[in-house]
C-alpha positions in Angstrom: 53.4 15.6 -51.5 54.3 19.5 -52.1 50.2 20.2 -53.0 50.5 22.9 -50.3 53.4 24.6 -52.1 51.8 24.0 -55.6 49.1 26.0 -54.7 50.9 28.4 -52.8 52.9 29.1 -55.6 49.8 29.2 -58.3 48.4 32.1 -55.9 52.0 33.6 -56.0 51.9 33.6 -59.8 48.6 35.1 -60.2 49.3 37.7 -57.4 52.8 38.9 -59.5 50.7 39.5 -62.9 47.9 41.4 -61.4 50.7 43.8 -59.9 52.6 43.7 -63.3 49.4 44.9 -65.3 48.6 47.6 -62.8 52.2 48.9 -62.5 54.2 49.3 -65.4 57.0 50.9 -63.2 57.3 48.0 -60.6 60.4 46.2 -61.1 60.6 42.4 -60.5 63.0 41.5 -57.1 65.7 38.0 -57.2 64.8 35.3 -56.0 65.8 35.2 -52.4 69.2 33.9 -50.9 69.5 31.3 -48.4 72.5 32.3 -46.1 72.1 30.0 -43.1 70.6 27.0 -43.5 69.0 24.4 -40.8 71.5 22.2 -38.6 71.0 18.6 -37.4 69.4 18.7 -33.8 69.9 16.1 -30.8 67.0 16.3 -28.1 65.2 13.9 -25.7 61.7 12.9 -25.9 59.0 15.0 -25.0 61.7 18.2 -25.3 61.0 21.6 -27.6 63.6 22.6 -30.5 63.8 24.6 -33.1 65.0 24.8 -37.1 65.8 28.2 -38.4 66.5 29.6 -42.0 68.3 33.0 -42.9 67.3 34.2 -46.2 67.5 37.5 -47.9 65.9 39.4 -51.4 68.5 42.3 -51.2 70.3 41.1 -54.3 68.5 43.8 -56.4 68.2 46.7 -53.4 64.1 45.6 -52.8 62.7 44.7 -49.6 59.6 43.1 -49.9 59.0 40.5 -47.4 60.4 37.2 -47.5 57.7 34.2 -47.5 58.4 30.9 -45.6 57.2 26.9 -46.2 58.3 24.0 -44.2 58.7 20.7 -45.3 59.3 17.3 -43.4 60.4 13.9 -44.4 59.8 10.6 -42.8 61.7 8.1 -45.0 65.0 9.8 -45.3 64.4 12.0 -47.9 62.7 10.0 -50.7 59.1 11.9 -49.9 58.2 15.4 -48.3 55.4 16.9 -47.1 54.5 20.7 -46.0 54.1 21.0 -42.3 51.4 22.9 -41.0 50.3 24.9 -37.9 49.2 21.8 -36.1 50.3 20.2 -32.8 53.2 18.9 -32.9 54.3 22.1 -35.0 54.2 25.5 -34.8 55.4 29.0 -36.6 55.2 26.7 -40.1 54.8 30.4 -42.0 58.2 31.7 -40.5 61.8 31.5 -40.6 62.1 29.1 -37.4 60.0 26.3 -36.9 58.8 25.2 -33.8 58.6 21.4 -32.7 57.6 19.8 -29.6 59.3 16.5 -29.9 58.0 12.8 -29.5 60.6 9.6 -30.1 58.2 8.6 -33.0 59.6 11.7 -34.7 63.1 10.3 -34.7 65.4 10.4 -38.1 62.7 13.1 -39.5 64.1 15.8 -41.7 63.0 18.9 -42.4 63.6 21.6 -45.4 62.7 25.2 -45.8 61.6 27.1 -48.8 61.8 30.9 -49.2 59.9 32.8 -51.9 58.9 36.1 -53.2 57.7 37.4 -56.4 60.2 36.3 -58.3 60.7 32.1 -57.3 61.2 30.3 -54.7 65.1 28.8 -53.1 65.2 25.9 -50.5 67.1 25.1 -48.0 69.6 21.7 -47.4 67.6 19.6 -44.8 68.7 18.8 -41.4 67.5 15.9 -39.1 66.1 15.7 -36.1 67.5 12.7 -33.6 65.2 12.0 -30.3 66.6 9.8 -27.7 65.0 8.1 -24.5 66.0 6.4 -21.7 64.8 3.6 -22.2 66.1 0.0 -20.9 64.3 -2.3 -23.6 62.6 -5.6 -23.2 64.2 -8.3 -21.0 63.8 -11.6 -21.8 65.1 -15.1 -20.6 65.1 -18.7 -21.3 63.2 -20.0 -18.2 60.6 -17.8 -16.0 61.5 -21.2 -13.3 64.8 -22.9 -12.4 65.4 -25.5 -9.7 68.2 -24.3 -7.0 71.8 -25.1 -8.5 70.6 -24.0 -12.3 71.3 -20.9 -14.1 69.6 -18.7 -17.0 70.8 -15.9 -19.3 68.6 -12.9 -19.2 68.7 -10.4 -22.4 67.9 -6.9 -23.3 66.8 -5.6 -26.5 68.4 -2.4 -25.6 72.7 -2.2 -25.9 74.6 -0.9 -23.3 72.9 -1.5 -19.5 73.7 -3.4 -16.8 72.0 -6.6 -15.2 70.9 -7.0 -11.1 68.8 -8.9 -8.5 66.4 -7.3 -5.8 67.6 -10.3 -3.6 70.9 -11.9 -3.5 69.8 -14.2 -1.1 67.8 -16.4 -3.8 70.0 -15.8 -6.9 73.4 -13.9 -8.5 73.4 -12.2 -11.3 76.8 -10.6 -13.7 76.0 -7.4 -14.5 77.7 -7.7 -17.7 76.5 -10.5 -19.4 72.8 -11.2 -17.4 73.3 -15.1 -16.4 71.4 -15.8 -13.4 72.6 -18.7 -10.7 69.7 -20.1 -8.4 70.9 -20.5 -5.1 67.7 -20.7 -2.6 63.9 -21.3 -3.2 61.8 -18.1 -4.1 60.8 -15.4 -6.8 63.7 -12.7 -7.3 63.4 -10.0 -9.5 65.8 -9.3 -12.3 66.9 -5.6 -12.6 68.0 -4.4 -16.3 69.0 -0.4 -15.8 70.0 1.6 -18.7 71.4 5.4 -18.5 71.9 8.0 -21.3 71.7 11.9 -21.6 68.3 11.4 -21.6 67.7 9.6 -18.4 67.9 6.2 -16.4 65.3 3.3 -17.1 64.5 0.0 -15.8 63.1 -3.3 -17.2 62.3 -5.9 -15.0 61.6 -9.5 -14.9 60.7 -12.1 -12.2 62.5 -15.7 -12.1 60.9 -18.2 -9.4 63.4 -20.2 -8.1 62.3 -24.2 -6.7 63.3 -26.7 -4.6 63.2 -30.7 -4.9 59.8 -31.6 -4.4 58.6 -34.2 -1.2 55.4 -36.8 -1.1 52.7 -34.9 1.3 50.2 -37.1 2.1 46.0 -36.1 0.6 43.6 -35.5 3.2 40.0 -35.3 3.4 36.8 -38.0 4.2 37.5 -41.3 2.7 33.8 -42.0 1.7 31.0 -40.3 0.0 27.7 -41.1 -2.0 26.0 -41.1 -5.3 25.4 -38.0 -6.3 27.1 -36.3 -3.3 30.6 -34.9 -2.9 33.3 -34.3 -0.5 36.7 -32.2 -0.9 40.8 -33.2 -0.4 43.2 -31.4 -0.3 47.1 -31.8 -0.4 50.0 -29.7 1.3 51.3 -29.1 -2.1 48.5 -26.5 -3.7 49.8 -24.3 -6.4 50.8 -20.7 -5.1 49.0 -18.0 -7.8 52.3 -16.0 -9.5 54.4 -19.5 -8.9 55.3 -22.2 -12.2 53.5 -24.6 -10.3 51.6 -27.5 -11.7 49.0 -29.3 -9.8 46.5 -32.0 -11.1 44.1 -34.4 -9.9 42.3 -37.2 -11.8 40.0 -40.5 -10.7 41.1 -44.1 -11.6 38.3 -46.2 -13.0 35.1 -43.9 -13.3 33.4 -44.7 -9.8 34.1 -40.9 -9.1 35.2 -37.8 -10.6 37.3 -35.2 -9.1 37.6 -31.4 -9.9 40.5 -29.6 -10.6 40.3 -28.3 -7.2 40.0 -31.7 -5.1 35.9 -31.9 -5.0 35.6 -35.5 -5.5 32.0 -36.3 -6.8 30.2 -40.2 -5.9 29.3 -41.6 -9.9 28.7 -45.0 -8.7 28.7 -47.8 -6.2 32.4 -48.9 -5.4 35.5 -47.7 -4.5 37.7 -45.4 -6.8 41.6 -44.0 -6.3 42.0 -40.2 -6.8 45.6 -38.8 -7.8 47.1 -35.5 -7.2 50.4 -34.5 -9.3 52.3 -31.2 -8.1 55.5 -30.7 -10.1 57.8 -27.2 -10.6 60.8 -26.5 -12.6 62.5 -29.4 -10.3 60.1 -32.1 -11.1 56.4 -34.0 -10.2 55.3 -36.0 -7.3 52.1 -38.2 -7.8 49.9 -38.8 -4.4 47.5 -41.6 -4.5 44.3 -41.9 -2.1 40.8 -44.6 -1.6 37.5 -42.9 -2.0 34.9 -45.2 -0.7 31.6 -44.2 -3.2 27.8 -45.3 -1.2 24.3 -45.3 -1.9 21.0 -45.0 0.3 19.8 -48.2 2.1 16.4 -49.8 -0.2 13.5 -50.0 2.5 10.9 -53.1 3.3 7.2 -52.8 3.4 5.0 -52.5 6.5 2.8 -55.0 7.2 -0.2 -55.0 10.4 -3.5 -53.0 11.3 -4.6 -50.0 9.7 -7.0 -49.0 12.9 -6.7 -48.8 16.4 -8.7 -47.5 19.5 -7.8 -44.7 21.8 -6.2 -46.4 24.9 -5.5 -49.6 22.6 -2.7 -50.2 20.3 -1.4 -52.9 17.8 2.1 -54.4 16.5 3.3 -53.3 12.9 6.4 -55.2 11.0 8.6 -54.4 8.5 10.6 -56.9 6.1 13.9 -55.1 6.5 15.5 -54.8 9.7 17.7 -52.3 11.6 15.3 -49.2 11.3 13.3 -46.9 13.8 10.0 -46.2 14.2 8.5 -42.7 14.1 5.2 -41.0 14.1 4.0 -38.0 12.1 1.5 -37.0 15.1 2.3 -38.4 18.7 -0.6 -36.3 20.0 -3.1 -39.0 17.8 -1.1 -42.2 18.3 2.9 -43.1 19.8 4.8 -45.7 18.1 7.9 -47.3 20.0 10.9 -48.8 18.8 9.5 -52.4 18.2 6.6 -51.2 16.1 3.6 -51.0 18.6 1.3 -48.1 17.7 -0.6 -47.2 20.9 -3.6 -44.9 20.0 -3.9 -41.7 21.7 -6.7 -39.0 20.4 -8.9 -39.9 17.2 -7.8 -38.9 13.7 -5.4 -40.2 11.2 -1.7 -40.5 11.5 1.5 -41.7 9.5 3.6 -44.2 11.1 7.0 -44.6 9.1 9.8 -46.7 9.4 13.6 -45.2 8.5 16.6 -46.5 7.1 19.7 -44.5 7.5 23.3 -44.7 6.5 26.0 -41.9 5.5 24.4 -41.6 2.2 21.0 -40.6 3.5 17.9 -41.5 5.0 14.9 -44.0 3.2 11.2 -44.4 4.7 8.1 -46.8 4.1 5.1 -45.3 5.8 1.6 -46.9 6.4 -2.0 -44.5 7.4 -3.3 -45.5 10.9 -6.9 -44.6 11.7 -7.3 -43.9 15.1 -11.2 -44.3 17.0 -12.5 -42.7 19.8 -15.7 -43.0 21.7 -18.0 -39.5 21.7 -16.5 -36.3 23.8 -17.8 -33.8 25.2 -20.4 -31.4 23.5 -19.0 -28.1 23.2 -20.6 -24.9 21.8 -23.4 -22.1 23.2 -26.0 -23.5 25.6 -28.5 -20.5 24.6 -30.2 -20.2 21.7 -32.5 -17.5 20.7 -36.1 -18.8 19.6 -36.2 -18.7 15.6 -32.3 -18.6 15.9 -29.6 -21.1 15.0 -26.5 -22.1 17.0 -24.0 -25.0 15.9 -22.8 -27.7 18.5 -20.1 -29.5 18.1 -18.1 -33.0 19.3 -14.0 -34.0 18.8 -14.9 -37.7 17.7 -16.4 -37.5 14.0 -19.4 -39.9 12.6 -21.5 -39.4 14.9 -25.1 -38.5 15.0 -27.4 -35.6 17.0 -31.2 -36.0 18.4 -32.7 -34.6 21.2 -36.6 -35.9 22.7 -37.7 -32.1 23.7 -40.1 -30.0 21.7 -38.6 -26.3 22.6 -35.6 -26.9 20.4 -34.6 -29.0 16.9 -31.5 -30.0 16.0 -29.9 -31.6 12.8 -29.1 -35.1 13.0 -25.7 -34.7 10.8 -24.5 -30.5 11.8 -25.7 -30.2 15.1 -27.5 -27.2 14.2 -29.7 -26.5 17.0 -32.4 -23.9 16.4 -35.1 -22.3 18.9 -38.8 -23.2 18.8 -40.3 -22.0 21.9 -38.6 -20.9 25.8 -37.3 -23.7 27.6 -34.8 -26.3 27.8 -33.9 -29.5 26.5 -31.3 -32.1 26.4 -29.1 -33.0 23.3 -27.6 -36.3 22.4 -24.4 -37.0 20.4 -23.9 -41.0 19.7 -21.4 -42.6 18.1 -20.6 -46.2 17.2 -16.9 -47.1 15.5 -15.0 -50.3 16.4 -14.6 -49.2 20.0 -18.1 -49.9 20.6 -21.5 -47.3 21.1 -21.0 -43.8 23.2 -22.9 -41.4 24.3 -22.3 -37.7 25.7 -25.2 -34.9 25.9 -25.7 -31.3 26.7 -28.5 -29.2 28.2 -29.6 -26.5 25.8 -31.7 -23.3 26.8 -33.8 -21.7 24.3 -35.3 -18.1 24.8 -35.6 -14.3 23.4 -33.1 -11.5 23.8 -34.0 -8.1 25.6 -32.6 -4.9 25.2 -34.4 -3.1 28.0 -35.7 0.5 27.6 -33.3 3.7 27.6 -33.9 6.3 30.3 -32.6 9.9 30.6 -33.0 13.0 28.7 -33.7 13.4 25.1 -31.5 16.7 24.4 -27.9 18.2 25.1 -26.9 21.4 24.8 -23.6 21.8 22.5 -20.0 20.7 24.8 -22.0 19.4 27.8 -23.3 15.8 28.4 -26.5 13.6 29.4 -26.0 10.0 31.1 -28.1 7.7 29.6 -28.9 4.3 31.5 -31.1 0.9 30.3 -32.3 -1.5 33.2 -30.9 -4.5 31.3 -26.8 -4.5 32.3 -24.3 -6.0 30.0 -25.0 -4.0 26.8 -22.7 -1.7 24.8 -23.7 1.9 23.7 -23.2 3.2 20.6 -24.0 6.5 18.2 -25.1 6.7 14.4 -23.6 10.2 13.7 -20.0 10.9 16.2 -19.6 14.2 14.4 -22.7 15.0 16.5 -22.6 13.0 19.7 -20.1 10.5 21.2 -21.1 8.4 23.5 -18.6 5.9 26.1 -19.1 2.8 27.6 -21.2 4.1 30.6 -23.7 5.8 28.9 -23.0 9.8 29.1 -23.4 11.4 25.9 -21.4 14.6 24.7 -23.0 16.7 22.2 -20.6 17.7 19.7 -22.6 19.3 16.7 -26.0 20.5 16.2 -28.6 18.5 14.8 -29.7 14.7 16.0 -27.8 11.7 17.1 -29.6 8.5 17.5 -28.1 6.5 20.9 -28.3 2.5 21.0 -27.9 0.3 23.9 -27.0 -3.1 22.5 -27.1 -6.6 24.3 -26.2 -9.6 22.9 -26.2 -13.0 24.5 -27.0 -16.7 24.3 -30.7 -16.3 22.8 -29.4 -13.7 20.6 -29.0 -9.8 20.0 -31.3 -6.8 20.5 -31.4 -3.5 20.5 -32.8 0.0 22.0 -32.8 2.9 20.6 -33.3 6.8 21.3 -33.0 10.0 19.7 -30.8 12.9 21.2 -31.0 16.7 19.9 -28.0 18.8 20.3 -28.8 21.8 21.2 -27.1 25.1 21.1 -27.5 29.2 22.2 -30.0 30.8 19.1 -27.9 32.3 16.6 -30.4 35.4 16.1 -30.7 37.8 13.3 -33.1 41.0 12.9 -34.8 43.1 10.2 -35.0 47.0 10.6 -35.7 49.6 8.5 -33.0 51.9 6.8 -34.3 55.0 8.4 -35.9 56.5 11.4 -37.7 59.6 11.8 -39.1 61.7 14.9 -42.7 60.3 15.2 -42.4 57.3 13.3 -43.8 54.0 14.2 -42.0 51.0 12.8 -42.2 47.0 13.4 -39.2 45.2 13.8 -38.7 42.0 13.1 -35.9 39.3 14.8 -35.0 35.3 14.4 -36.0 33.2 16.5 -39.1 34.6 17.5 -40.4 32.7 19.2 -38.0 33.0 22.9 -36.7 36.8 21.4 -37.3 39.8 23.4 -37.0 43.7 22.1 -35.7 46.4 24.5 -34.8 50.1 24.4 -31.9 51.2 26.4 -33.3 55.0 26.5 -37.0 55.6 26.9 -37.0 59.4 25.9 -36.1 58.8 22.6 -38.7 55.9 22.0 -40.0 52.5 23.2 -41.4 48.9 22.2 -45.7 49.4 22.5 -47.8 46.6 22.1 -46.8 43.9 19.7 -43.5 42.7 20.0 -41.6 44.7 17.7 -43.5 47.3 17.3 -41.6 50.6 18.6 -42.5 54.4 18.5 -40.0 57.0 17.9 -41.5 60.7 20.2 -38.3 62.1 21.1 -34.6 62.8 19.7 -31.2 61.7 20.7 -29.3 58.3 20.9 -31.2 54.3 21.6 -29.4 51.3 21.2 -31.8 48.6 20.8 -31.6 45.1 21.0 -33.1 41.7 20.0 -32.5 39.4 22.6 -32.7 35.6 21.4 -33.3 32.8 24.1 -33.4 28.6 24.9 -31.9 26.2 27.4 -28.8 26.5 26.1 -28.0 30.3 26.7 -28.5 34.1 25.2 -27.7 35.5 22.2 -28.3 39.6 21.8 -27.8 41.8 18.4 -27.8 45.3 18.8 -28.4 48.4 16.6 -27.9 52.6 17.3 -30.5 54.8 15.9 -29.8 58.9 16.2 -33.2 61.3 15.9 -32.4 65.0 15.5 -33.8 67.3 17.1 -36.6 69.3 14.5 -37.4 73.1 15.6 -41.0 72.9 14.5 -43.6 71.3 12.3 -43.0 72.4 8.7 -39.5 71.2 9.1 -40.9 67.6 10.2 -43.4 68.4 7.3 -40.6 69.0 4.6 -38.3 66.0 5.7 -37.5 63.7 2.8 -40.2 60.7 2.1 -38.5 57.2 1.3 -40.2 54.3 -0.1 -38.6 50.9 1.9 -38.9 47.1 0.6 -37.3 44.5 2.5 -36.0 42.0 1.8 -35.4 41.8 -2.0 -35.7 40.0 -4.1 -38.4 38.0 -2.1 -40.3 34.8 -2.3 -43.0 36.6 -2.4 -43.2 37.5 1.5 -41.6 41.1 2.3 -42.2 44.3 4.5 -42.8 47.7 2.7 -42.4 51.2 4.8 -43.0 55.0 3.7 -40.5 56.6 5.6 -42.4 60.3 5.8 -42.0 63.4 7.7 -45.3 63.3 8.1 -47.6 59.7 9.7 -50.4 59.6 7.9 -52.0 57.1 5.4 -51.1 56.6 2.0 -52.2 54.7 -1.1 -50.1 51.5 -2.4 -50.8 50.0 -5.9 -48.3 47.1 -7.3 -48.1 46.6 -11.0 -46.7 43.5 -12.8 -43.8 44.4 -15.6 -46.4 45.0 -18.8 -48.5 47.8 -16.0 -51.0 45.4 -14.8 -52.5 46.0 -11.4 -52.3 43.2 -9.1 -52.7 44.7 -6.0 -53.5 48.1 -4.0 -54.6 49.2 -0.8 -53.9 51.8 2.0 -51.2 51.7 4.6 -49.7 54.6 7.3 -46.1 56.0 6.5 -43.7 55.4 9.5 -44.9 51.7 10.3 -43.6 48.7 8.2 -46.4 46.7 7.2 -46.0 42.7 5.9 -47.4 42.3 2.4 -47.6 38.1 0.7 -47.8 39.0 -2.6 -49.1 35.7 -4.1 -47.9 36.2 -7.9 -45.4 34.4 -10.4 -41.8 34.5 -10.8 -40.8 38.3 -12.2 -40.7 41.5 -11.7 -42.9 44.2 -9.9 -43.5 47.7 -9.6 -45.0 49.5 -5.9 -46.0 53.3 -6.0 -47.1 54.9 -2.9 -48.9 58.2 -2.7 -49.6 60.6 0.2 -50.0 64.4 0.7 -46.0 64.6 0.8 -45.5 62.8 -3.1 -45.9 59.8 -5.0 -42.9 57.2 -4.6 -41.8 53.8 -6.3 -39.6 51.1 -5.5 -39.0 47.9 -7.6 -39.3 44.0 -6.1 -38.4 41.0 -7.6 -40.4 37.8 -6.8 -37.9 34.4 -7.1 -40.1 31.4 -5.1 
């Protein structure tokens, strides 16, 4: 209850002793003084006040500080606890506490204690009273009264006054709250109650009735077994109203919701009651529910099968119903049970019986007959091919007298034998008698002609391709390479080959012609050249595709292409674009290179000019071109050694002319030193095949 203070205090105790054995001079204050103590405070709900405390510890001239608890009671002083800094308080530690007030907190008193070294003094308490406005509960002793009656209504709040929203349906003394119906209607019951605090209202509706008349249930008057059908009555409780409505069933033959849904139980007839009362009375309304069931059918009784163009006479053993047929494209039946048949097959022929309740049916099969139709199907078949006939009228059987075709007595799977024609019979016998229809079949092989135009395209132009057989469809195995439409004209797309078919397909079957077609497109050339070029150097070059390519030299007094194709001489310096021109039907393709010879003052300076061993390509399968570039033509020896200094080849070319070596030898890699009068020089190959 005090633990806070308890504590407090302890720390107090042990704070003064520590002081008194560290200062022999300090001198111990009084106890404080209260001088002003807390007053009783008034406020409203929800509202801020304040208790304050004077106190002083000048009794003995010392001012050390004055220390501050609060304390509140909830049962009128019998138990207190310390109040904290905590919503709804604040300032606990000080001389005024601060309170934000709720009306839970009314009667509470509260208590200060001031202390110092020396003890602790408290206050005399003072309470807190919160008010409201606040009107109470109202209460009566009817929420319903019929017109002419009246009600008290009560408050459990002192001191308001009593009034009505609407005069018109009731009065009301504002003293003592009795309320006199005058007209039918809900009025609401006003209860205000003012005080410093405020003005509040309570409220409470009273329904006022009327004397009650007979309205009459409506609704059908029959329904079935196991069905349902729904009354209603002019008296249906209003939600909010002190209405009662009610309906019940008589003697079981049907049951009836509490919303009017009368339900069929049984066979018979069954009276349904509604009751409607208010605070004036109850009326009871009374009505005949007629409860049905579905009519029991007969059974049918004549011929199960009938001819097309015939019919027969069907009976049933209970009478009143219609007759009705599941198919009237295989048989009719009218009214007085003649089924008239109409197209072979089977057909259900039933007989109804309806009433209110529903609808019952007996139902008899009637197989209708029909003599053989016509044969439909192919009239061509291919020879060593199949094709199916077929006839409407079932049971039948197929044979033929010819020896080009064959056909299966029970499918009428015909298949070819040789080229001809012959005449197929479908017969059929039923209770309509024996028929006959028939069909002439050819027999023969299909022909897909022979394709005619050219065999090649060149890439984004087109060919027209033609067959002498008419009727077919063209078509392409690769249209990333070729397309090809309807008519015939092909449009090359891609390089590479499209195969083209011209397709027929008729009676005897389907073939097929077929014929390749190259796309074609301008060379795509490339050329091999050596790194250098000297004044008086002969060198071969080399370009792809060869076959179609052309070399040229577009100035002839620096050199010029001699003899072999690629082969060209350098006598003269300066600038000579040359080119590899590459060639087909489908257009040119050139690559060009610059060379630049300088011009040499004399001999010994052609004599001195660096030597270069060239090998081309590299690596190599094996197949390259090796050139001395010299300052000098002349010849010089080449030897090849394999990687441990084996010799595996050597012979003698000139410097200044590329020469084609096949150096048939494994995998690996190789070693070529050429020597002349300028120097020896190596270069390295490596063989991957």
């Amino acid at each position: 209850m005090r633990k806070s203070f308890y504590l407090s205090s302890l720390l107090f105790f042990c704070f003064f002793l520590n002081n008194f054995t560290a200062k022999a001079t300090f001198v111990n204050p009084g106890v404080p003084v209260i001088t002003a103590n807390p007053r009783d405070t008034a406020v409203c709900n929800g509202s801020i006040t304040w208790f304050s405390v004077v106190a002083n510890d000048t009794a003995n001239g010392d001012t050390m500080s004055i220390h501050y608890m609060w304390e509140v009671s909830t049962d009128g002083g019998s138990t207190w606890d310390t109040v904290h800094n905590i919503a709804p308080y604040s300032s606990a530690a000080t001389d005024t506490l601060r309170i934000t007030t709720s009306y839970s907190m009314n009667g509470n008193m509260y208590m200060c204690g001031a202390w110092n070294d020396s003890g602790i003094v408290w206050s005399s308490p003072a309470t807190l009273t919160v008010d409201t406005a606040y009107a109470g509960a109202v209460s009566s002793g009817s929420a319903a009264l019929c017109i002419g009656s009246s009600v008290t209504f009560n408050s459990s709040m002192a001191g308001g006054s009593w009034s009505v929203s609407s005069t018109a349906i009731g009065v009301i003394n504002a003293g003592s709250g009795q309320f006199t119906a005058d007209s039918f209607g809900i009025d609401t019951v006003i209860y205000t109650l003012s005080n410093t605090c405020g003005t509040s209202h309570s409220i409470q509706n009273i329904e006022v009735d009327s004397q009650l008349n007979n309205l009459p249930i409506m609704g059908p008057s029959a329904t079935c077994v196991g069905n349902s059908v729904t009354l209603t009555n002019g008296h249906n409780a209003i939600p909010g109203l002190y209405e009662t409505a009610n309906w019940s069933a008589t003697n079981g033959v049907a049951m009836v919701s509490s919303t009017g849904i009368v339900y069929g139980v049984s066979y018979g007839l069954d009276t349904i009651h509604f009751d409607f009362g208010n605070s004036c009375g109850i009326v009871d309304t009374t009505y005949t529910v007629q409860v049905d069931t579905v009519l029991a059918h007969g059974t049918i009784s004549g011929p199960n099968q009938v001819c097309v163009g015939s019919w027969i006479n069907l009976t049933e053993t209970v009478s009143g119903g219609i007759w009705l047929s599941s198919n009237t494209a295989i048989a009719n039946a009218d009214f007085s049970g003649n089924v008239t048949g109409i197209s072979q097959g089977v057909v259900v022929i039933s007989y109804y019986l309806s009433n209110g309740c529903g609808t019952s049916a007996a139902k008899d099969t009637i197989t209708v007959f029909s003599g053989a139709a016509e044969i439909t199907g192919n009239d061509s078949v291919g020879i060593g091919s199949t094709n199916a006939l077929y006839d409407a009228t079932v049971g039948g059987t197929w044979s033929t007298t010819a020896a080009t075709i064959t056909v299966n007595g029970t499918s009428g799977v015909v298949t070819g034998v040789s080229a001809g024609s012959a005449e197929v019979t479908y017969t059929v016998t039923n209770i309509c008698g024996t028929t006959y229809a028939t069909m002439v079949i050819y027999s023969g092989n299909p022909s897909a002609g022979t394709i005619h135009g050219a065999d090649s395209v060149c890439l984004g132009f087109t060919i027209t391709l033609s067959d002498n057989t008419t009727g077919g469809s063209w078509t392409t195995s690769n249209d990333t390479i070729a397309t090809v439409s309807s008519t015939g004209v092909v449009t090359g797309l891609a390089h590479g080959v499209a195969h083209i078919t011209y397709t027929i397909t008729n009676g005897f079957g389907t073939a097929t012609a077929v014929t390749a077609v190259f796309v074609n497109k301008a060379p795509h050339d490339s050329i091999v050249v050596p790194g250098i070029f000297s004044l008086g150097g002969s060198y071969t070059l080399f370009g792809y595709p060869a076959a179609g390519g052309t070399w040229s030299s577009s100035n002839h007094t620096v050199g010029n292409f001699i003899g072999s194709p690629g082969f060209f001489v350098i006598y003269g310096s300066g600038t000579d674009t040359i080119t590899f021109s590459a060639h087909n039907t489908c257009g040119t393709t050139d690559t060009s290179f610059v060379i630049n010879i300088p011009y040499i003052a004399g001999v010994n300076q052609v004599a001195n000019a660096a030597s270069e061993l060239n090998v081309y390509p590299n690596p190599s399968t094996g197949e390259f071109m090796i050139n001395l570039v010299s300052g000098i033509t002349e010849p010089a020896v080449v030897r090849i050694t394999n990687i441990v200094g084996e010799k595996v080849k050597e012979f003698t070319m000139s410097t200044n002319q590329a020469s084609a070596l096949k150096l048939d030898q494994p995998d690996g890699i190789y070693f070529l030193t050429a020597t002349s009068s300028t120097g020896k020089y190596s270069a390295k190959i490596t063989i991957t095949k």
